[in-house]
N, C-alpha and C positions, 0 to 999 in steps of 0.2 A: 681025661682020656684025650689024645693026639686023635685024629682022622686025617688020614690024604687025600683032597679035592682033588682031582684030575682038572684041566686048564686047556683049552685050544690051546696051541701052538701059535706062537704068531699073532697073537691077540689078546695086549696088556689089558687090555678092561675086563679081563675076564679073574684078573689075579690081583685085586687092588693094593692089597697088603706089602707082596711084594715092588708092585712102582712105586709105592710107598719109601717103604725104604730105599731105593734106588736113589729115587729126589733126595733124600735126608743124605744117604752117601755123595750123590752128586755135589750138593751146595756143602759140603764140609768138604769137600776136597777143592772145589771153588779157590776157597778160603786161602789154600797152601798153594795151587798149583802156579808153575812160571807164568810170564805172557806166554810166551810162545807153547804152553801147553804140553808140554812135549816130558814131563817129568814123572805124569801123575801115579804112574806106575812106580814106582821109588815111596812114593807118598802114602798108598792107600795102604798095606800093613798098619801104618801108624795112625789111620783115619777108623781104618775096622778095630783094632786095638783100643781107641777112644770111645768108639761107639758101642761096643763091646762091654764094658767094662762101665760105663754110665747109668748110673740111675733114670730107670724111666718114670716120667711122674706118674704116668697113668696107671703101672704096676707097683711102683714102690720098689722095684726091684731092677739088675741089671742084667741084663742079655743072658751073659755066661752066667750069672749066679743061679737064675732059672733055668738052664740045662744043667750044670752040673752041680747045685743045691750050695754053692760056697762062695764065698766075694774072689774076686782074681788075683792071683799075689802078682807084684810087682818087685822092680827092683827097689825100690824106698821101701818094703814091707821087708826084704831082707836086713836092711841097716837100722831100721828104727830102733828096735830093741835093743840095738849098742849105745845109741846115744842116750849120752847124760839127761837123768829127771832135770827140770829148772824148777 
C-alpha cells in the first residue's frame, strides 16, 4: 500500500528520499552537461530515461517496471527480434 506524507514547504530535510534522488539526478547529469552549463535541459529527458529504466540493486527491479509491472521497451527491443540468431 502507497501513503502520502505531507512535507513542509521549503525544507528538504523533511523529504529525504526525494534529495535523494535529486543528488543521483544531479551528478548523472554532471556527467553530460557542457562547461558552460548552459545545455542541461536538452540532456535531462535522456538522464530520467536512463534512470528510469535501470535496475536498482536495492529492489531488483527498475523505476518504470515498478509502476507499471513491465521492463521498458525501447528502440533496440523493436529490432532485436529481426535480427539473425548467431
Amino acid at each position: 500500500m502507497t501513503y502520502h506524507l505531507l512535507t513542509t514547504a521549503y525544507h528538504p530535510q523533511t523529504n529525504g528520499l526525494t534529495e535523494r534522488l535529486n543528488k543521483t539526478l544531479d551528478d548523472m547529469l554532471a556527467m553530460y552537461v557542457d562547461v558552460d552549463q548552459k545545455n542541461w535541459d536538452n540532456i535531462l529527458p535522456f538522464v530520467t530515461f536512463a534512470y528510469n529504466s535501470a535496475k536498482q540493486e536495492t529492489m531488483g527491479f527498475s523505476p518504470f517496471c515498478l509502476i507499471h509491472g513491465r521492463d521498458m521497451d525501447t528502440s533496440l527491443d523493436a529490432i532485436l527480434p529481426f535480427l539473425p540468431d548467431e
